[in-house]
SEBALUM-676732 format. One record per residue (C-alpha): residue number from 1; residue in one letter; x, y, z. Coordinates in Angstrom, 1 decimal. Layout:
BEGIN
<NUM; 'A'; <X; Y; Z>>
...
***
This chain:
BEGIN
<1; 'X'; <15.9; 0.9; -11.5>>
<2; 'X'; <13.3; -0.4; -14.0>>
<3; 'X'; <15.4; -3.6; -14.4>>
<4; 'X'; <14.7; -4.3; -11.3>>
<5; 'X'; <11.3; -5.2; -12.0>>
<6; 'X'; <12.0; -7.9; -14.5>>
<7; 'X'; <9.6; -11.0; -14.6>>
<8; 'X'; <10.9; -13.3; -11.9>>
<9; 'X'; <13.5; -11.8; -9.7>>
<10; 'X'; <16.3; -14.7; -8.9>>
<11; 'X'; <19.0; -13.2; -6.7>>
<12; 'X'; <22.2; -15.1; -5.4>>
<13; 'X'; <20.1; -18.3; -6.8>>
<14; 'X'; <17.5; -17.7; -4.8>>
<15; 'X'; <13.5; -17.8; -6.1>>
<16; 'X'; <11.9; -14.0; -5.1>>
<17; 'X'; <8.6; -13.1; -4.4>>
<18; 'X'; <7.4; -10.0; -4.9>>
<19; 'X'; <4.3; -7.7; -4.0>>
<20; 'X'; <3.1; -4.7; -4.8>>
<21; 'X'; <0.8; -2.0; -3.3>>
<22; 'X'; <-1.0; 0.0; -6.0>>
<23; 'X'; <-3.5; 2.8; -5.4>>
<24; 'X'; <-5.0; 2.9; -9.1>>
<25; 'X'; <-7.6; 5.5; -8.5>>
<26; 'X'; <-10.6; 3.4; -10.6>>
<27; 'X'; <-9.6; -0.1; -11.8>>
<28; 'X'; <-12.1; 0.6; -14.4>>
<29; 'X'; <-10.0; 3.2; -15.8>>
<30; 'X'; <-6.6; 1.9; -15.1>>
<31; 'X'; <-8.0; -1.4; -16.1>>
<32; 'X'; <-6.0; -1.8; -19.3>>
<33; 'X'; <-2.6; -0.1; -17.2>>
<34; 'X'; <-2.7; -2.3; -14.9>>
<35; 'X'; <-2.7; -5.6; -17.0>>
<36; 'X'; <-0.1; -4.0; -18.8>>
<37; 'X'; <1.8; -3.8; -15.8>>
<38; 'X'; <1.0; -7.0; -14.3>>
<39; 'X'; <2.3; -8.7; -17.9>>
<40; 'X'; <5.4; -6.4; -18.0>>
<41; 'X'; <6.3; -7.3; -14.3>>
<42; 'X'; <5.1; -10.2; -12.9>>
<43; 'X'; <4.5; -9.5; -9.6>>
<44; 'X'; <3.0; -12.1; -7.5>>
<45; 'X'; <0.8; -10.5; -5.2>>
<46; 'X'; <-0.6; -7.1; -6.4>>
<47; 'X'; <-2.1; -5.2; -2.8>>
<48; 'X'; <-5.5; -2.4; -4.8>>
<49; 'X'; <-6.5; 0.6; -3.3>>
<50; 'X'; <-9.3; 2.9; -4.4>>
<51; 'X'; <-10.6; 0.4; -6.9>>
<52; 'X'; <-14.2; 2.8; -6.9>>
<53; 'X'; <-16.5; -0.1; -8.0>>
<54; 'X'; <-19.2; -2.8; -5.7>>
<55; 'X'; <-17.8; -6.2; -6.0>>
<56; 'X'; <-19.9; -7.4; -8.6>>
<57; 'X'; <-18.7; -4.7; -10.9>>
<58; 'X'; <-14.8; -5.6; -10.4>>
<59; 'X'; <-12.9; -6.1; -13.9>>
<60; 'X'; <-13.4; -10.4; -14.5>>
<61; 'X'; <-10.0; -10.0; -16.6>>
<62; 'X'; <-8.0; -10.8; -14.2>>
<63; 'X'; <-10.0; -14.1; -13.1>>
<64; 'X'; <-10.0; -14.8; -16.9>>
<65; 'X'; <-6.5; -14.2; -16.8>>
<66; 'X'; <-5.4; -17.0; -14.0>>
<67; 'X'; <-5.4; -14.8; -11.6>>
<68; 'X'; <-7.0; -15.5; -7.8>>
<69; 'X'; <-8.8; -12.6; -6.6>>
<70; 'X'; <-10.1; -11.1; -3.5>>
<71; 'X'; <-12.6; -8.1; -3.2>>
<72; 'X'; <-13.5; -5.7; -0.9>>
<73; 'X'; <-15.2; -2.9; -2.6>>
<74; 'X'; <-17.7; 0.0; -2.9>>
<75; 'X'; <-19.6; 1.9; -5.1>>
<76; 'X'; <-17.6; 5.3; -6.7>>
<77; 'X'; <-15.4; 5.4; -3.6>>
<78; 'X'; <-12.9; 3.9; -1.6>>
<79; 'X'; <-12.7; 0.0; -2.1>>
<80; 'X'; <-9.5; -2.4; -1.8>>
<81; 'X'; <-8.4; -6.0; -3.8>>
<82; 'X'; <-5.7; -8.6; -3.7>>
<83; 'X'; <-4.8; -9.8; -6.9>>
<84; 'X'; <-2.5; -13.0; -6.7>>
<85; 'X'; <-0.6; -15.6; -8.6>>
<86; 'X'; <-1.4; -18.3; -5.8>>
<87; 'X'; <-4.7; -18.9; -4.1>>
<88; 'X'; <-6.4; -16.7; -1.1>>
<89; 'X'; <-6.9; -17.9; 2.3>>
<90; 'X'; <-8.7; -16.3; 5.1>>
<91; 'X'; <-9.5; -13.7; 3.4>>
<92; 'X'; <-11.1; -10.8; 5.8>>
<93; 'X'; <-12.7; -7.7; 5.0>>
<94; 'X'; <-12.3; -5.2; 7.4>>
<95; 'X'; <-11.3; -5.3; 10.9>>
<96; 'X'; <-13.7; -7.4; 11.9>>
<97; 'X'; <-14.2; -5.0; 15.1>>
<98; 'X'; <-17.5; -3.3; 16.6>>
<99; 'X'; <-16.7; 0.2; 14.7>>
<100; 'X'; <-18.0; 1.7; 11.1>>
<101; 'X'; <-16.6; -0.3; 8.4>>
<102; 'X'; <-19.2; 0.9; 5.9>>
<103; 'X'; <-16.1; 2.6; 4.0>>
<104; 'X'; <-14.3; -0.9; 2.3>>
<105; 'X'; <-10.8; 0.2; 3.4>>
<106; 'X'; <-9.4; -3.1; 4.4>>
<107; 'X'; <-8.5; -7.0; 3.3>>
<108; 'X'; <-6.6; -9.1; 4.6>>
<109; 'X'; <-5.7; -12.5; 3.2>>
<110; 'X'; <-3.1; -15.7; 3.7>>
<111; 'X'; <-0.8; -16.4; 0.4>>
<112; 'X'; <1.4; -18.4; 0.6>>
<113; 'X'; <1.9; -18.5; 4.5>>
<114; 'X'; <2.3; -15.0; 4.4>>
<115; 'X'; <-0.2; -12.9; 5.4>>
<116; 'X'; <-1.3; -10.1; 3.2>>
<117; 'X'; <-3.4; -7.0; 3.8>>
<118; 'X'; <-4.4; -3.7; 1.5>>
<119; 'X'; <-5.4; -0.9; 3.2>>
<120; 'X'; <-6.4; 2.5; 1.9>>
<121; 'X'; <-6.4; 5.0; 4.8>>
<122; 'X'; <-9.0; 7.9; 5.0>>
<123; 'X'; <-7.1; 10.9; 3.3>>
<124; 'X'; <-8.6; 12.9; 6.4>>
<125; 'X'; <-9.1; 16.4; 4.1>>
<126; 'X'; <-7.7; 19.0; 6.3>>
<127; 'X'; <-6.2; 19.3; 10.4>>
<128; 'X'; <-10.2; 20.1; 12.3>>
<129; 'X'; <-12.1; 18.7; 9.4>>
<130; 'X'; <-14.5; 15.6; 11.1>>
<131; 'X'; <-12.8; 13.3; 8.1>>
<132; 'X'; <-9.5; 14.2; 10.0>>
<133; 'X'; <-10.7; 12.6; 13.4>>
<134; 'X'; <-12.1; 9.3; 11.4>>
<135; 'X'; <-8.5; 9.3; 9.8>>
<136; 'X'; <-7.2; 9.1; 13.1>>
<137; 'X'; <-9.5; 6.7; 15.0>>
<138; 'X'; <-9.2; 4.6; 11.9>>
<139; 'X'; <-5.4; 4.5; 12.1>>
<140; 'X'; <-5.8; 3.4; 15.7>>
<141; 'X'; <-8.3; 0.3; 14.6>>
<142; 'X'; <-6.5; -0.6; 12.3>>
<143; 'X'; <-3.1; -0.6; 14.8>>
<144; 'X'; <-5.8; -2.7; 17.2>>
<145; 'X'; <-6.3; -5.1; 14.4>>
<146; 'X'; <-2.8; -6.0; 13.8>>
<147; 'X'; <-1.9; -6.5; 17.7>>
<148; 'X'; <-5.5; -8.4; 18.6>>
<149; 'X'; <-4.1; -10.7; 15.8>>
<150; 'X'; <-0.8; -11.3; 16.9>>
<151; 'X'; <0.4; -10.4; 13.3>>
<152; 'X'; <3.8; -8.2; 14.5>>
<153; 'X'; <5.1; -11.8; 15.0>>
<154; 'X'; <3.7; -13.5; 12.1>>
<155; 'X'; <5.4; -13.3; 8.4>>
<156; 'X'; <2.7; -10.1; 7.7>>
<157; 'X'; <3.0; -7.9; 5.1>>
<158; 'X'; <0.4; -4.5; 4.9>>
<159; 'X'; <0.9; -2.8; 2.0>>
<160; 'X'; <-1.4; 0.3; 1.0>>
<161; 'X'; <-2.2; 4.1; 0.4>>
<162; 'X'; <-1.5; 5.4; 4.0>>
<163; 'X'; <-2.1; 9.0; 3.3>>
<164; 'X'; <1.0; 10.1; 5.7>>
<165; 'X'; <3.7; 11.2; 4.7>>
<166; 'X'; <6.2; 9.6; 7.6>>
<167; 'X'; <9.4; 11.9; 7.7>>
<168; 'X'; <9.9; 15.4; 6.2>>
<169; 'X'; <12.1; 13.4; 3.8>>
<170; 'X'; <8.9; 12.2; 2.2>>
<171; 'X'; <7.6; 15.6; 1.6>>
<172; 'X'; <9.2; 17.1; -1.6>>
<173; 'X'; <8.5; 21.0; 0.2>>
<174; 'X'; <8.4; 20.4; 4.3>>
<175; 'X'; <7.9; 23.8; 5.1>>
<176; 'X'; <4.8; 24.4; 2.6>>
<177; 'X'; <3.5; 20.8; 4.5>>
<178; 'X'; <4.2; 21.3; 8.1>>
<179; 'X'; <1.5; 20.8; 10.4>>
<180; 'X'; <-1.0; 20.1; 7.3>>
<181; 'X'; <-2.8; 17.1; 6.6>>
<182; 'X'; <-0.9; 14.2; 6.0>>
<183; 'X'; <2.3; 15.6; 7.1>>
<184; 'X'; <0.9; 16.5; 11.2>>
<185; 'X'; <3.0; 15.0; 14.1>>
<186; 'X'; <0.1; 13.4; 15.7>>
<187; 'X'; <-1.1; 11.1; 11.8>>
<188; 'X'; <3.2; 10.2; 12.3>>
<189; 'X'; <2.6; 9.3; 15.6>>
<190; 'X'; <-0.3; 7.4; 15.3>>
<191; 'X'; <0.6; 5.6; 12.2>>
<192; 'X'; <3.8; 5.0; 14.3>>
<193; 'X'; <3.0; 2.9; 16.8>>
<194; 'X'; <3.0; -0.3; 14.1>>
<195; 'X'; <6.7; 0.4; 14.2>>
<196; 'X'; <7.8; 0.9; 18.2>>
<197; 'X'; <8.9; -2.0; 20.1>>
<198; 'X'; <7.4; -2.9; 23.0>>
<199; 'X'; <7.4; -6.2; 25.4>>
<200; 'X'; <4.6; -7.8; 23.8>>
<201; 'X'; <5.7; -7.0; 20.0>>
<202; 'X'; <8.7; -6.4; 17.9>>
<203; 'X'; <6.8; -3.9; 15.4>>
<204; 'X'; <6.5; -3.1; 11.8>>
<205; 'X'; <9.2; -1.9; 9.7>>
<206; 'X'; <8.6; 0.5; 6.8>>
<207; 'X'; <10.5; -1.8; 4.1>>
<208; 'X'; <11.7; 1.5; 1.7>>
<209; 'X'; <13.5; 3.4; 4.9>>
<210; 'X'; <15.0; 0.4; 5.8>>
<211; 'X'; <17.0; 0.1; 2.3>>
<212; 'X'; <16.8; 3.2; 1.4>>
<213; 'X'; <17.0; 5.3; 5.1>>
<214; 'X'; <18.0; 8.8; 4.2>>
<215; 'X'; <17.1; 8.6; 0.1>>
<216; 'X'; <15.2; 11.8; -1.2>>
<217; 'X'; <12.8; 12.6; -4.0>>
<218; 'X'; <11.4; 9.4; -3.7>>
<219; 'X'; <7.7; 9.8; -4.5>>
<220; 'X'; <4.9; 7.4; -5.0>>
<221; 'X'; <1.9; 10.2; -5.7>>
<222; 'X'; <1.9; 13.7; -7.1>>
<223; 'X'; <-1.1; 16.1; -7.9>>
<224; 'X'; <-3.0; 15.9; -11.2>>
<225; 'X'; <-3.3; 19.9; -11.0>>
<226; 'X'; <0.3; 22.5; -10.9>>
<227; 'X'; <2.2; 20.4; -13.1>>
<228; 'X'; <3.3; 18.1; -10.1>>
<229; 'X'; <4.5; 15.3; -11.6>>
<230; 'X'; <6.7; 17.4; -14.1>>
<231; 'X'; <8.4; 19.5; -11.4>>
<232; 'X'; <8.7; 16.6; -8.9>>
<233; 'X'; <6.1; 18.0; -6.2>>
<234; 'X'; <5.7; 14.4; -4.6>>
<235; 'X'; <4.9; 12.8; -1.3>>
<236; 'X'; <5.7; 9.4; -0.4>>
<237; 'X'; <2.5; 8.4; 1.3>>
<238; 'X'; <2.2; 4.6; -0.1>>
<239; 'X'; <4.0; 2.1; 1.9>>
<240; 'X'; <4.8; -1.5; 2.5>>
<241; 'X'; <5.0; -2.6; 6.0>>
<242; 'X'; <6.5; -6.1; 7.0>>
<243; 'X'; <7.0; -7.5; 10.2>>
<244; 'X'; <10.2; -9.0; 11.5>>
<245; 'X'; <10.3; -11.9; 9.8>>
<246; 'X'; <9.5; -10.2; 6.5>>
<247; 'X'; <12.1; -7.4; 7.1>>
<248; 'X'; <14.7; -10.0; 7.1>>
<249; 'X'; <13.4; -11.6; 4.0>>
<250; 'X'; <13.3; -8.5; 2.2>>
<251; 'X'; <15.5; -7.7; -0.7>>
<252; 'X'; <14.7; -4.4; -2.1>>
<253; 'X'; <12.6; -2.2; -2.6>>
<254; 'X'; <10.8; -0.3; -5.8>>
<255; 'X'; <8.5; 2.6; -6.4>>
<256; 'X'; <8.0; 2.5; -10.1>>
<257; 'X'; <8.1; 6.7; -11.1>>
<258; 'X'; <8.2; 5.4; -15.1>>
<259; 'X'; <4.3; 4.1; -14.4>>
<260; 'X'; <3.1; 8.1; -13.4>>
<261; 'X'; <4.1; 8.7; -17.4>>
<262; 'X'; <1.7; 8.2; -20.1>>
<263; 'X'; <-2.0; 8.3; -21.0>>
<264; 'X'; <-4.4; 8.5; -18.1>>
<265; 'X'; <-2.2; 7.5; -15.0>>
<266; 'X'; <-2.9; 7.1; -11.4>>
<267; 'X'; <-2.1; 10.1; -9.2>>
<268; 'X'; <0.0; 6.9; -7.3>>
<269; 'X'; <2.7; 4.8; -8.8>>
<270; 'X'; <3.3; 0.8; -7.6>>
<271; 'X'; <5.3; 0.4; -5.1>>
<272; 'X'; <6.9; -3.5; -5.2>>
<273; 'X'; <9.3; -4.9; -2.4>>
<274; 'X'; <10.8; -7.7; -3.2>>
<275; 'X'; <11.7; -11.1; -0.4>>
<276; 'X'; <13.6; -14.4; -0.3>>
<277; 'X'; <10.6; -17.0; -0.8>>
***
């Protein structure tokens, strides 16, 4: 599988592009993981989430290191980042909306032609909890966001730590999940409505399921605490999301289990789908 995420990917003769979504937990301390990555890989576009530091305070590496760099961040908590080969237009932080965007949860930016966005979604604690009810009006800002910008018709890709769990096949124990935080019917159904076809848009598609519809054990987080990595107690809750035109594009797609290994992970491992250019 690892092969897969060889330097440049060229397949049939044709020039790839390829973009990740990373939750690193801390870019200060995944800081020297991530470059390692970046250098091993050579992704082109590289979606943060949870970077935990204020703007200023973001790693300069990665500038010194050619890379172009967008920033949307926050003290300790929370923050987002696009990290790209190619330079960032229209970058916007947020949702640009009347509603609470003290929490830096969202960027969106143009590489490329294609538009990119990194969203960490509010983790929403427990089912009752008053974090579970932000979760969800989030959820349905950020669904207003995408339709108020006409992006399900656009080439869009949203890429990010959506803390759902979309089908029970993302869940590595259902039954221990159902009805809990993450895994409820109403986060699916909300987080949903990106995909469902209407009149006025033809919808997101979750680029994994759609190469990979009824695969299992297929992970992108597991708990620090009860062993969970070791014994495979996983939930697939980082996704990337591409609109039609990006779904047809798409070539594969890659959640990297190898990068959970090692000294100091991230509870999350990249997740890199790969498209015709």
């Amino acid at each position: 599988m690892i092969i897969c995420l060889l330097v440049k990917v060229v397949i049939d003769f044709k020039i790839m592009i390829s973009i990740v979504t990373w939750n690193v937990n801390s870019i200060r301390a995944r800081e020297e993981r991530v470059l390692a990555w970046l250098k091993k890989h050579d992704p082109d576009i590289l979606l943060l989430q949870e970077t935990k530091v204020q703007d200023v305070d973001f790693p300069k590496v990665f500038e010194d290191q050619n890379y172009y760099v967008a920033i949307h961040g926050q003290k300790s908590y929370n923050g987002v980042a696009i990290i790209s080969k190619f330079p960032l237009n229209n970058v916007v932080m947020g949702f640009n909306d009347s509603g609470n965007d003290e929490q830096a949860r969202a960027i969106t930016a143009t590489v490329k032609g294609i538009c990119v966005m990194s969203v960490y979604v509010p983790n929403g604690r427990e089912v009752g909890h008053p974090y579970y009810d932000f979760k969800l009006e989030w959820l349905k800002r950020f669904f207003s966001y995408i339709e108020k910008n006409d992006l399900f018709t656009k080439d869009f890709i949203v890429g990010g730590d959506f803390n759902v769990a979309m089908t029970d096949l993302d869940v590595y124990d259902p039954v221990l999940w159902k009805d809990r935080n993450i895994c409820t019917t109403i986060e699916r159904d909300t987080l949903g409505q990106i995909k469902k076809d209407t009149n006025t848009y033809q919808g997101l598609t979750d680029l994994f399921r759609y190469h990979y519809p009824n695969k299992t054990e297929a992970y992108s987080w597991w708990d620090y605490r009860s062993l969970g990595f070791p014994k495979n107690k996983g939930l697939r809750i980082d996704h990337i999301y591409g609109s039609t035109t990006m779904r047809d594009r798409s070539k594969d797609v890659i959640i990297d289990r190898d990068e959970r290994k090692g000294s100091s992970p991230s509870d999350h491992v990249p997740v890199m789908a790969v498209f015709n250019e």
